[in-house]
Every structure is written in C-alpha cells, then in structure tokens.
C-alpha positions, 0 to 999 in steps of 0.5 A: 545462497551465500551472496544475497546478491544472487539471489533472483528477484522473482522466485524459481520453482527451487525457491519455493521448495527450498527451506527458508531457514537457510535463507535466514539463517545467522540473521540479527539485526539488534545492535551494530552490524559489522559492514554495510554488506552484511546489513544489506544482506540481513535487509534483504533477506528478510524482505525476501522471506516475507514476499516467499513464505506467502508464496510457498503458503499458497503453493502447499493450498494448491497442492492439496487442493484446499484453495481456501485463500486463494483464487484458482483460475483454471483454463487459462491460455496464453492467446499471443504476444504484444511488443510495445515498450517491451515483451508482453503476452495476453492471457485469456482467463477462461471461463468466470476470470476477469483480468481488471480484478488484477492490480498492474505489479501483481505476480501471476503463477501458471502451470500446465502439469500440476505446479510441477514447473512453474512460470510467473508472470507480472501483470502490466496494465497499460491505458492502451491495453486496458485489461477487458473481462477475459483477458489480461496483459503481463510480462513473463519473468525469466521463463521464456523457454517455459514459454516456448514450450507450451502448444497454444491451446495448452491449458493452465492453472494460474493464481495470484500471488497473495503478496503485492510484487512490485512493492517488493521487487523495487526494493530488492532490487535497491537493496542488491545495489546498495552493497555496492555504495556508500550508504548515507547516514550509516554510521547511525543505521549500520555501526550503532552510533548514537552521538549525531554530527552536524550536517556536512554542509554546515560549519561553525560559521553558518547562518540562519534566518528564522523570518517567517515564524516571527510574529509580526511586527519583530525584525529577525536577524540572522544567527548561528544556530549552534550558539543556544543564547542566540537562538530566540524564544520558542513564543517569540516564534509562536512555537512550544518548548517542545517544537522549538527542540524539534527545529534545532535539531532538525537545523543542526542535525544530520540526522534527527528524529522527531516523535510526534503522539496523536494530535501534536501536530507532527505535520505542523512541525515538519511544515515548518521545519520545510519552509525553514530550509527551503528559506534558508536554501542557500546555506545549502547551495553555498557549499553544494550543487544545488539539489532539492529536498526530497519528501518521502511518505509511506502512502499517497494519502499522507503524500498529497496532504503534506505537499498541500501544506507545502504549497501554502509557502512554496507554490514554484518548483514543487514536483510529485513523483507518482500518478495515485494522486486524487488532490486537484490541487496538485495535478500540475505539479505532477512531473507528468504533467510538468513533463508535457509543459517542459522545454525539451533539450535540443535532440530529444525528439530525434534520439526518440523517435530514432530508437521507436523506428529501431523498436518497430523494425526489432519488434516486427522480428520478435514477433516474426520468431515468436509466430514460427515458435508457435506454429512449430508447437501447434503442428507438425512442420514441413520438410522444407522448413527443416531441411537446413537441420536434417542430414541431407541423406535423411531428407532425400529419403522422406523425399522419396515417398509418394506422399505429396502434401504433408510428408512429415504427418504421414511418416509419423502415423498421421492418416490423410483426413488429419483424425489422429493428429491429436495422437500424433502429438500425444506420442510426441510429447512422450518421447525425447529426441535422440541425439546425433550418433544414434541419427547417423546410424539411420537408414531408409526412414520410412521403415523406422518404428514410430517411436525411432521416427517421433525421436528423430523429428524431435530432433530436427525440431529442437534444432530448428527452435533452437536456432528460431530462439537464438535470433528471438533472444539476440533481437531481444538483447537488443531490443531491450538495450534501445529501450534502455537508450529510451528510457534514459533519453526520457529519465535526463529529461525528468532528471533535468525537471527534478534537479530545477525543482525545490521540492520533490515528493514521492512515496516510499514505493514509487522512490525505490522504483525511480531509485536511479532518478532519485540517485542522480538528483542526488537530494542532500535533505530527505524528510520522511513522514510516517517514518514508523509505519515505514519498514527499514528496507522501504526507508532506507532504499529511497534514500540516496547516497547523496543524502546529507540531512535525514529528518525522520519524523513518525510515532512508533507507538502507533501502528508498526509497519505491516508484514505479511508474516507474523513470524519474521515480525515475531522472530526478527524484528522486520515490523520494527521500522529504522525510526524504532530501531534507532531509538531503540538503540539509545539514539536521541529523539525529540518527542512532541507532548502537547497535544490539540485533537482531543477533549481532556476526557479523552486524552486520559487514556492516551496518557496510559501510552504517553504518560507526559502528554499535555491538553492544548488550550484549544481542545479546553474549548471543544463542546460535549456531545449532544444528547449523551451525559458523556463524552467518552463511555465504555459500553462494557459487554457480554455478546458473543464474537464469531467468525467470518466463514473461513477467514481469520477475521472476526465479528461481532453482530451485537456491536455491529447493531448498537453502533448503527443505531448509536450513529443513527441517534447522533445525526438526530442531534443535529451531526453531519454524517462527516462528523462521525466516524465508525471503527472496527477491529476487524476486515469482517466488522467492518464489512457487517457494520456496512450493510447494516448502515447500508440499509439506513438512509439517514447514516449510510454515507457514514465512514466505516473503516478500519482503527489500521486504515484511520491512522493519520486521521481524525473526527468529531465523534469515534464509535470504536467496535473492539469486536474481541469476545469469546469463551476461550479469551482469546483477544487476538490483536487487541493486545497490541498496544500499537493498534490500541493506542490508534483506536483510542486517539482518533476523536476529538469530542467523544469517544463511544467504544463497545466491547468486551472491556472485562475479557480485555483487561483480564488479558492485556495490562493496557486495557486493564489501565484503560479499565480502570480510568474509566471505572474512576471517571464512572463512563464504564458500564452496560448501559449508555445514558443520554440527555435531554435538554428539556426533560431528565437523562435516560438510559440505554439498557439494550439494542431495542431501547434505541427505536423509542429515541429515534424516532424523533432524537428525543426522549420520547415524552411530549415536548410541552415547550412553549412557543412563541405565541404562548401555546404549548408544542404538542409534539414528541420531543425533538431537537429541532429548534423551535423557531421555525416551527408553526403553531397549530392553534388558532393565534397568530403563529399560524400562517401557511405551514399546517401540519408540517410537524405531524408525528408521521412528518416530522419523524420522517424529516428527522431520519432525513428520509 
C-alpha cells in the first residue's frame, strides 16, 4: 500500500483482514504538507479508513454470530444477469428480504463459505428495474470469477455495508485523480500560506459596479475595489460593518472565508455576494472564457434554498445538477429537464443510436457466455460441447461406451434415473483438476477410479469456461468502451448546457460524481455553502482545477462534519473540515457577529460561544411566549436516562412526556403546530417523543427531530430534550460544544430545555456557563410558571399538573370575565377571545349559538379533536 494510488476503491477480501494501521501510518495532517501528493494521500487514506473500519466492524459481528448491528439475509441467489447500460445481476433476497429497503449506491457483501471469500456488490436501482419485495439489482464489483464459480442454486449470506458507498467511491476516485493535477488554491490548502493573493483574473486596474445594493434613488459608479476610499459606506449599501467585509473580500480574494454564527444571515450574504459577480461577470469574461460559477452545498436541502434565493435575481441560465430536489420551483432548472428541452448538436441522435445497436449485438453475446457459464456450473456437460478441450484419444474412448444419452453423467458414477446427481457434484466440488502431463498418461477412461475421472473432467471443464470467460471478458472490454463512447456523447451535451449557463448548483456528493463534467466546465468561482459541515476531502474533490476564486462560507462552531469513526475524527483530525482546518492554521476570516433569529433572552447563551455577537434590532421587536413567564427556562431535573435495546442510543421517558405535554399546552395558546419544534439529543428520544405525540391529535403534526438534522433551521418555539441523565455521569455527546451550540441557537421566541442541567455543568465548562446565566436571569429550576392574563401566574411542579391546564389552556379558575352584554363568562378560563362567544343568559347576546361552549365542547375544540 505504498501508492495510495493503488489501492482498489471497493474493498478485497485482504483488505479487510489487514491492519489499518499500516494503512495510516506516518499520517498528519497539522500544518503544511510537503507535495500535493502527499496531501492527497493523507486525504485518501484517511477517507478510505472510515469507509473500512465500518466494514471490518461488521465482518468480526458476522464472524462471531452476534449480529447486533447488522441485518443478515440468508438464502440469497444470484437468479440471472440483465445487460442495460451496463452488467447487472438480480438477486432474490429469500425469505423476509426486501430489495427497496436498500438505497441505489449501497455496498452489498455476499459469501457462500462463511466470509471465507467475499463478493460485493452495488446496488443499482433503475426506474425500469425497480426493486420488488424479493428481488434486488446490482453490479458486482471486480469479482466476476467469484461469479462464475458459483451453481445457480448456490446459497448466500449477504449484509449491507454499514457505510453509504457511493458517498464515498466518487470521492476516492477524486482523490487518486488528483495527484496528477494541479490542485487550485493549494498554496493555502497543501503549503500553509496564510497571506491571500487576488484573484488571477483580477488586476489592478479592474472595475466593479455595486448597483443593486444601492438604496434607491442613488447613482452608483464603478470602482476599484482595491482602493478602500473608494469603496462606499456599508449604509449606503443597506449592509453592516461586518457584511461589508465579508463583500470585500469575497470581491478581492482568491480565496475568502466567511464566518457566519446562527441567525447572522450567512445565506444573505452569500446571495449577495452571488448577485455581485454574477452582475459584474464581465470582469471575469474579459480576461477568461467564459465559465459559470459553481455553487456547492453539503446537502439537497441547503442546495434548493440557496438556488431559490438565486432565483429572486437570476431567473435564466440557472442549472441544478442532482434529481433529489423536492422544490417545484426548481424543477425546470434541473439539467434533465434542460436536457430534453435542448437543442441537440447535429449527429448526436446518430452517434446514439449507433452505440445502442452495438450495445445490443454485445449484449446479446454477454449474455450468450453468461447462460452457458451457468449451465456448466449447474450440470454435468455433453461430450460434444467438450470435444474441442479433450485429447482427441480421450474422447474416442468415452465414446466407445454403450451409453447413448448423457455419456459423461455415467462415466462419473451418475445412474439412469439422475437420483445421485447431487453426489455427483458434491465429489466434484471436492477434487481439483489435474493438470495436462498427469492427462497424457491416461488409458482406456472407462477403467479410471471416480476420483481420476472427476479430476479429468474438471479438467475438460476449466478449459471450456476458461475459454467461455475469455469471450465474456473481450465482448465485455468492448461493451464497456461503446458505453463510455455513449456516455461521452451524452456528457458534451450536458457539457454544452452547463457551459451556456451562469449559475451551476450541485451537492457535494453529486460534484465528485460528475468530477469529470465539473472539470471540463472549468468554473473559475466556486461557493461552497455549509463549508464546515463539509469533510476536506467531499470540498476539495468538487472543486476543479480551473478554479480562480474559492469563497467558502460556514460556521465551524457548529456541527463538524460526520464521521463514521470516532477514532480517526479523535486521532486524525478527519471531523475537521478545510474551512476549520484553514482557520485553524492563521488563515484570515471574516466573521458575521449581528445576529436577527433570537429574542435577546435567548441569544445570552449563544454569547458563551460567540462572546461578540450582537442583537439586531429586528429580534428587540420578537413578542414573549403566551402563557409562560419566560421566554427561555431550564427545567432542571433528576429522572433517570435508559437505553434503547442494544443500540448506543439513549432516552429519557420523563422528558419525553413533559415535552409532549408542554407542546400540547402551547397549541392552547393560540401556535400552530408549525410554530413549534421538538428536539432531542438522541436517534432513541426522538423515536419515543414520537409515539407519544403520535397519540395527540392536537400536537401529532408537530416536527421532532433530531439538534444534528435541525442545523440550518429555525422556529418560533424550541422545546430541547437534553436526555443525559444517570449515576455514572456519563453525558456522552452533550459534551460537544459543536452539537451544544446547535441546540441552543435554533429558536426565535422561546427556548424551553429539560435536563439534567446540574450533571451537565459538573462535567462540561460550557454547560456550566449556560448554568450559571441562567441562575442570574432566575429561568432555572424544577419547576416551569405560566401565566394568565386574567388570573395570577401558576406553576408547573410535575407531569400530572399539566392535565389540569390542558384541559381549556387556562389556569383552571372560572373565567368571570365580562362580556359584552354585561354578564359574566361562566366558563373555565380559556384563550379563546371573547368576541365570538354567545351569552348563555337571557339578553340580547343571545342569537342562535346555545351551548356552544360547554365545558364538555369547548374542551374538545381547544385540543382541536
């Protein structure tokens, strides 16, 4: 493994045994590295190590027959062979499997003797082979002959790799290439340096017009951008200090890195910053071929919102690569879509269908060779077919028996009836085939022992398939290269659609699988959104060699990118992403610091992280919660934690309960069931605040989620279930201070968080600081006070209190408010407004809405059932 290079993408057999160590060993990646070679390497094999140690974690449960977690299926078949744009097989699951619960990309492992010899497959799910109950489509990776060696009723045990493939395979595949090239920007990434250059395509001459951010009404002119007395005033432009840095450097900086902490408006800026160069794209055209500027996010989520936005200004020459978008807006942007409705170049349909006849006539042999492979493996052949790989003496002598059907079954001990056939072939699969002296040496065959004559026939039959595989791996040779002729066909014309566009968008996955479109559009810009939760190698594989201008903007004290090892995150550093790792090595950044999500009264904890963030005077103006004292509270608690079966997951049924309750209480206030959000901790919380918000009409439309799958998002109301409670003072990932300030920055009205707050503060300095703003803003304790607006506040001690106050959404004394008429309301009191309300006395109030507000009705309209 000395050449990473080397190395094959999918694992073998010997891989998996091996020691990961050597495969990491003399790996640092602090400070400079001494060629690109060596950081792709160290890139590599780090990425590689976290797709493996997954795998060989999951191999050792097989082996030892725990099976905790992962899913075994047993009595799996390989059950024939489809060829449409490529090799693929159906595998028929048995009995309980289900080939849709498998996602297209995913590494399947089959073995037939124990994991003695292993082959891996992907799964391919195609429109047309869609995947049903039993069955499931996949290419076999480099293990043919593990193929051809297998009986059609040969039965295997097969798992899924606990590791998403093809989030990987692009990138390591990225990562060889890169070695080779020239690597953009890497005098910062690879060499360390920390003073940044000007764009190339920029000189000390060039122009800009900043037009469109110029309030209306004042003319703007064109200016140098690297002259500060002649940039304009950061209210003139209807920005703040900070965002006006952010636009210099992004403008003037071939590499800039953008900051952004919750609700500062990161996206806002990178709009900006968008419609900026997309405005003044002729700086750039004056001096290149024209390109686009290539917009990367980490997930489809962030991709649609941030093309949405784009959209307000540029509503032509937009192209999303990727077809996970779920925003109708963005559908005839999609380049297949754009594809069907482009001019094709003169010749395209020819060169097509020219290769699909090819393809057919190859396909028809491919499958030809793959049909007689398998009848070979399942039944024992006729003379005739093996006459050309027998010495000819040999065949006269078979011949010569009386035997005139199935000559070679009887010679090997088979009787007329076929009742031994299954012995047969379990004497075969014992003995290996001898070699040619030993055959020249054999007389009068049908006096051999059984065991000379199984060895001989196997000889006949390894040649035969050896021959049948040859043609199966020429026609497969060139298969392959009509269907890269195709493809290339295909990706000029997506080539030309791209190049014609202004703005390209794509996830981070879906840049290192079009790598070689991305690198002949050749984008000068690049903006990559969520660039901390990004790993290095997912940024650095989309990105081209082309690349000019690298604005990367993120937060890196949020969350970090995911691993699948502890280890290697702990060890190496492979959860620090190059937006971190940049800033970490002295590299300047400009950091956003007002912030416009949330009410004052909640951003003082978001200030134990970022101790210079600033209140906008938008969130002054955010209105208190209904119906609580305050808008943030700690309810500080005792309860016990447990765990979730088998699983590393942890939950807390006290908190689970609370915070149902809590949310069913705050849809009496009048919120929408939008308007709130519920959190956990934990996979295994979430899972149990669901069912039991499942079971309530009123709050079972609520969003609970993940603090890890809510990054990025917002709402009114946060309830946060920290879960972390137990003897042992274990808080396990609630010492993150990443995942911490997630949780604590995604509300903008009130923030509601039940844990275990002392065990937290004991063990972690950030939560003791959190702890100790709230005991001075006195929102810290066992017990949670609401309000009434008619009657005093009232307090919430435990669970069972909350029945009394959902009942109505009061407090639970009679209303005695006076209506309209002069009399007085008679009913529990409630937040339904009076107005609507009908007088149940004799006065005039009184038309046509009796008892519309008994307790029993009125109680059920308020839970909405």
């Amino acid at each position: 493994m000395n050449d990473f290079r080397e190395i094959p993408i999918c694992p073998t057999k010997q891989i998996l045994d091996s020691n990961l160590d050597l495969l990491l060993q003399d790996i640092n990646i602090e400070g400079p590295f001494s060629s690109t070679h060596h950081y792709a390497d160290a890139m590599f094999r780090l990425l590689y190590a976290d797709f493996i140690q997954p795998l060989k974690e999951a191999l050792a449960d097989v082996y030892s027959k725990k099976r905790h977690n992962i899913k075994c299926y047993t009595n799996v078949q390989i059950i024939g062979m489809d060829v449409d744009d490529g090799i693929h097989h159906m595998l028929s699951l048995g009995t309980g499997g289900s080939g849709s619960s498998f996602k297209n990309g995913s590494l399947l492992c089959l073995s037939c003797d124990q994991f003695n010899s292993i082959g891996f497959a992907t799964v391919i799910n195609k429109d047309k082979n869609k995947p049903t109950k039993e069955v499931v489509f996949v290419k076999f990776e480099n293990c043919l002959d593990f193929i051809f060696s297998c009986a059609s009723d040969t039965n295997f045990i097969m798992f899924e790799s606990p590791c998403f493939f093809e989030a990987y395979s692009h990138v390591l595949e990225g990562l060889k290439e890169m070695a080779s090239l020239p690597l953009p920007i890497e005098n910062y990434r690879v060499f360390g340096y920390t003073k940044v250059q000007q764009p190339s395509y920029l000189s000390g001459s060039s122009q800009y017009n900043l037009s469109t951010l110029f309030r209306q009404g004042v003319n703007a002119q064109y200016f140098n951008p690297f002259s500060p007395s002649q940039w304009p005033d950061a209210n003139r432009l209807g920005l703040n200090k900070q965002q006006l840095e952010a636009v210099k450097s992004a403008l003037t900086k071939e590499l800039c890195l953008i900051q952004g902490p919750p609700g500062t408006g990161k996206t806002f800026i990178s709009l900006v910053i968008m419609r900026l160069l997309l405005e003044n794209r002729w700086v750039v055209i004056s001096h290149r071929n024209p390109s686009p500027i290539l917009v990367v996010c980490y997930t489809n989520h962030a991709l649609d919102q941030f093309l949405q936005g784009v959209l307000q200004f540029c509503t032509e020459g937009l192209v999303r690569i990727g077809g996970n978008s779920t925003c109708e807006d963005l559908v005839r942007f999609n380049l297949r879509n754009v594809r069907e409705n482009y001019q094709k170049p003169r010749g395209f349909f020819k060169s097509i269908n020219g290769c699909n006849r090819q393809l057919k006539k190859l396909g028809r042999s491919l499958k030809e060779n793959y049909e007689k492979i398998c009848y070979a493996n399942d039944f024992i052949l006729d003379v005739l077919l093996l006459q050309d790989y027998m010495n000819p003496s040999h065949f006269q002598s078979i011949r010569s028996s009386s035997h005139n059907e199935d000559i070679l079954y009887c010679w090997l001990g088979g009787d007329s009836n076929k009742n031994n056939i299954a012995q047969v072939f379990d004497n075969l699969d014992s003995c290996d085939p001898m070699d040619s002296t030993e055959e020249n040496t054999l007389r009068q065959l049908w006096k051999l022992d059984q065991t000379t004559r199984y060895r001989l026939y196997k000889l006949w039959l390894s040649r035969y398939l050896n021959e049948i595989k040859r043609n199966f791996l020429i026609n497969l040779e060139n298969y392959e290269a009509v269907l890269a002729k195709k493809t290339q066909v295909r990706q000029e014309e997506d080539l030309a659609i791209l190049k014609a566009s202004r703005v390209v968008g794509v996830t981070t996955t879906g840049a290192a699988k079009r790598r070689k479109l991305l690198q002949a559009v050749g984008a000068t810009i690049v903006i990559v959104e969520e660039a901390a939760e990004v790993s290095e190698p997912h940024t650095i594989t989309a990105i081209s060699q082309h690349c000019e201008h690298l604005i990367l903007v993120g937060d890196h004290q949020q969350l970090r990118p995911k691993t699948e090892s502890y280890e290697l995150a702990k060890t190496f550093g492979l959860d620090i992403s190059l937006f971190e790792r940049l800033i970490k090595n002295n590299l300047n950044f400009i950091q956003l610091k007002e912030q416009h999500r949330m009410r004052p009264e909640i951003s003082i904890y978001a200030r134990h992280i970022y101790p210079e963030l600033t209140d906008g005077v938008s969130v002054l103006l955010r209105p208190p919660v209904r119906g609580l004292e305050k808008s943030v509270h700690f309810i500080n608690h005792a309860f016990l934690e447990d765990s979730v079966n088998a699983t590393k997951s942890k939950r807390n049924k006290y908190e689970a309960r609370y915070l149902t309750k809590l949310c069913q209480y705050l849809i009496l206030q009048g919120y929408s069931d939008t308007e709130i959000s519920i959190l956990g901790m934990y996979e295994g919380q979430v899972s149990l605040i669901k069912q039991y918000v499942s079971k309530v009409p009123a709050v079972r439309d609520v969003l609970v989620t993940t603090v890890d799958n809510f990054q990025g998002e917002q709402n009114k109301i946060i309830l946060l279930s920290l879960v972390r409670s137990n003897d042992r003072e274990n808080i396990g990932f609630l010492s993150s201070d990443n995942r911490v300030c997630v949780a604590m920055t995604r509300a903008q009205h009130g923030l509601y968080v039940l844990g275990n707050i002392d065990l937290l503060a004991r063990k972690s300095r950030l939560w003791g600081n959190i702890k100790q703003s709230a005991e001075l803003e006195k929102c810290i304790s066992p017990i949670l006070k609401l309000t009434c607006v008619q009657h005093d506040s009232y307090q919430i001690k435990d669970i069972s209190r909350f029945d009394d106050v959902i009942k109505t959404g009061g407090c639970g004394k009679l209303c005695q408010k006076k209506l309209t008429c002069g009399h007085v309301c008679p009913y529990l009191c409630h937040v339904t407004d009076h107005k609507d309300l009908v007088c149940q006395q004799d006065c005039l109030n009184a038309f046509g809405f009796d008892n519309i507000y008994s307790d029993r009705n009125y109680t059920a309209m308020a839970l909405g059932l």
